[in-house]
C-alpha positions in Angstrom: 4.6 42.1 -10.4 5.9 38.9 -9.6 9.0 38.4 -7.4 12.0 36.2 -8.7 13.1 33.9 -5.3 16.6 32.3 -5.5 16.7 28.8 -5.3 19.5 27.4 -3.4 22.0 25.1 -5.8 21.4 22.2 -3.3 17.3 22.1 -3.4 17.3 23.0 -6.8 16.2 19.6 -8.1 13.4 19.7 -5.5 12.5 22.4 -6.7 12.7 21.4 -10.3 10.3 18.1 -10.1 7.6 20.2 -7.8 7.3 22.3 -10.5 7.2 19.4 -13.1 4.7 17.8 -10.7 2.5 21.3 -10.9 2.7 21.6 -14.8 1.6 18.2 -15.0 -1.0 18.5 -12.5 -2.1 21.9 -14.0 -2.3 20.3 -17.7 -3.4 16.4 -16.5 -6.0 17.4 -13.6 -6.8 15.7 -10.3 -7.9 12.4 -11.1 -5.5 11.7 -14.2 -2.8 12.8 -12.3 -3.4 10.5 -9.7 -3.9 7.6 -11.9 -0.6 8.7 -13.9 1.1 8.8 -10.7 0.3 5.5 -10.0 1.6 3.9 -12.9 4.2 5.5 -12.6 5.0 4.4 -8.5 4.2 0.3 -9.9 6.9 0.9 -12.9 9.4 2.0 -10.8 8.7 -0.5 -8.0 8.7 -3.2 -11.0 12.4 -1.7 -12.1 13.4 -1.7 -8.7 13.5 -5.3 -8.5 16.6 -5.4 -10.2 20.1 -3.7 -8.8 20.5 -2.5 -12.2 16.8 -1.1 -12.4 16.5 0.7 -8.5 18.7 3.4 -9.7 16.4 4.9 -12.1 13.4 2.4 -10.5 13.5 4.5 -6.9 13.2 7.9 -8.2 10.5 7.0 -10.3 8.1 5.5 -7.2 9.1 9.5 -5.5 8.0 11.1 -8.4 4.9 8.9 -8.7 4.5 9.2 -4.6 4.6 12.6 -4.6 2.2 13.1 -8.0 -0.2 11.2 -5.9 0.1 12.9 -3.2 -0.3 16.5 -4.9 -3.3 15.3 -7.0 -5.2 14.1 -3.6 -4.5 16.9 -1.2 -3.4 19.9 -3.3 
């Protein structure tokens, strides 16, 4: 049976876009994941250019970091 862990309020949206980084991986694979999380890292450097655009611009590059990152050494 599978345990149910508590997720501390504070790291709960950690916790929530690992888990959308692992469905996507899990549905996407390796190599389009990488690729998808590139795009997505060069759109939100390309909205970050603006002050407007950085606040939705730098957690997009995270996201795409970190979907690179799982698709290359996960």
């Amino acid at each position: 049976m599978e345990e149910r862990r508590r997720i501390p309020f504070l790291l709960w949206p950690f916790w929530a876009v690992f888990q959308l980084v692992l469905w996507i991986l899990k549905t996407t694979g390796r190599l389009v994941g990488a690729i998808l999380g590139m795009v997505i890292a060069i759109v939100g450097v390309v909205l970050s250019i603006t002050v407007i655009g950085a606040i939705i611009g730098v957690p997009l590059v995270l996201l795409g970091i970190m979907l690179m990152g799982k698709a290359i050494f996960g």
